[in-house]
C-alpha positions, 0 to 999 in steps of 0.5 A: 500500500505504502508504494500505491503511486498516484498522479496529480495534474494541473495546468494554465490556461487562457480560458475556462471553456473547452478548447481554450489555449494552455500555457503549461502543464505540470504533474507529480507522481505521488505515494499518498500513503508513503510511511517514510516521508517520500510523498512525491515522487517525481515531477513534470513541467513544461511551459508551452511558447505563447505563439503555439498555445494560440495556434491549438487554443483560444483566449477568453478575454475575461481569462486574459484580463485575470492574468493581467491583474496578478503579480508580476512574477506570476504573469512572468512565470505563465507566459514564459513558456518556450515548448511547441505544444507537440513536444509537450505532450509527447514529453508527457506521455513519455514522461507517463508511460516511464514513471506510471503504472497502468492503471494510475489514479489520475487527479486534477482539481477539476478533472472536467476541466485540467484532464478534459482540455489535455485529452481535446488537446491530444486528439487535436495536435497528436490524433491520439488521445491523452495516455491514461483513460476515463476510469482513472478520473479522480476529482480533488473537490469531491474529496474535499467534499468527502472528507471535510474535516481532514487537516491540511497543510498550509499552501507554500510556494507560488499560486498559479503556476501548474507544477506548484499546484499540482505539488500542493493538490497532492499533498492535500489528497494524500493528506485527506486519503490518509485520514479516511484510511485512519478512519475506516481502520479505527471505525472497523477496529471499533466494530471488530472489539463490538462484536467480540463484546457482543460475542462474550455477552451472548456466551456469558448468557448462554453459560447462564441459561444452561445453569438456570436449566440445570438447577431447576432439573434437579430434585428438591431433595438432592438440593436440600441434602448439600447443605 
C-alpha cells in the first residue's frame, strides 16, 4: 500500500471553456500513503511558447484580463513558456508511460476541466488521445467534499503556476486519503472489539441459561441434602 503511486495534474490556461489555449502543464507522481516521508515522487513541467498555445487554443478575454491583474512574477512565470505544444505532450506521455503504472489514479482539481482540455488537446495536435483513460478520473473537490474535516497543510510556494499546484493538490489528497484510511481502520477496529463484546455477552448468557436449566432439573431433595 505504502508504494500505491498516484498522479496529480494541473495546468494554465487562457480560458475556462473547452478548447481554450494552455500555457503549461505540470504533474507529480505521488505515494499518498508513503510511511517514510517520500510523498512525491517525481515531477513534470513544461511551459508551452505563447505563439503555439494560440495556434491549438483560444483566449477568453475575461481569462486574459485575470492574468493581467496578478503579480508580476506570476504573469512572468505563465507566459514564459518556450515548448511547441507537440513536444509537450509527447514529453508527457513519455514522461507517463516511464514513471506510471497502468492503471494510475489520475487527479486534477477539476478533472472536467485540467484532464478534459489535455485529452481535446491530444486528439487535436497528436490524433491520439491523452495516455491514461476515463476510469482513472479522480476529482480533488469531491474529496474535499468527502472528507471535510481532514487537516491540511498550509499552501507554500507560488499560486498559479501548474507544477506548484499540482505539488500542493497532492499533498492535500494524500493528506485527506490518509485520514479516511485512519478512519475506516479505527471505525472497523471499533466494530471488530463490538462484536467480540457482543460475542462474550451472548456466551456469558448462554453459560447462564444452561445453569438456570440445570438447577431447576434437579430434585428438591438432592438440593436440600448439600447443605
Amino acid at each position: 500500500m505504502s508504494d500505491e503511486l498516484h498522479l496529480m495534474i494541473d495546468i494554465e490556461t487562457l480560458g475556462t471553456r473547452p478548447g481554450a489555449a494552455i500555457l503549461s502543464i505540470g504533474a507529480v507522481v505521488f505515494a499518498p500513503y508513503d510511511r517514510n516521508g517520500l510523498l512525491i515522487r517525481d515531477r513534470f513541467y513544461r511551459g508551452i511558447e505563447l505563439g503555439s498555445a494560440l495556434r491549438h487554443g483560444a483566449v477568453d478575454a475575461e481569462t486574459l484580463r485575470w492574468w493581467l491583474d496578478q503579480p508580476v512574477a506570476v504573469l512572468s512565470g505563465a507566459f514564459s513558456g518556450t515548448a511547441m505544444t507537440a513536444d509537450v505532450l509527447s514529453g508527457l506521455a513519455i514522461w507517463w508511460a516511464a514513471k506510471c503504472p497502468v492503471g494510475t489514479p489520475v487527479w486534477a482539481n477539476g478533472p472536467a476541466f485540467d484532464l478534459v482540455l489535455i485529452e481535446d488537446l491530444c486528439r487535436r495536435v497528436t490524433g491520439r488521445g491523452a495516455p491514461w483513460g476515463f476510469r482513472e478520473h479522480r476529482c480533488c473537490r469531491t474529496l474535499k467534499a468527502i472528507a471535510t474535516e481532514a487537516p491540511v497543510p498550509e499552501r507554500i510556494g507560488v499560486e498559479h503556476h501548474a507544477l506548484a499546484d499540482a505539488e500542493h493538490q497532492a499533498v492535500c489528497v494524500a493528506a485527506r486519503l490518509r485520514w479516511l484510511r485512519e478512519r475506516e481502520v479505527g471505525e472497523a477496529a471499533a466494530r471488530h472489539l463490538l462484536d467480540l463484546e457482543r460475542e462474550r455477552s451472548s456466551r456469558i448468557s448462554l453459560e447462564l441459561d444452561e445453569l438456570r436449566s440445570t438447577v431447576r432439573a434437579r430434585p428438591t431433595s438432592d438440593m436440600a441434602g448439600e447443605d
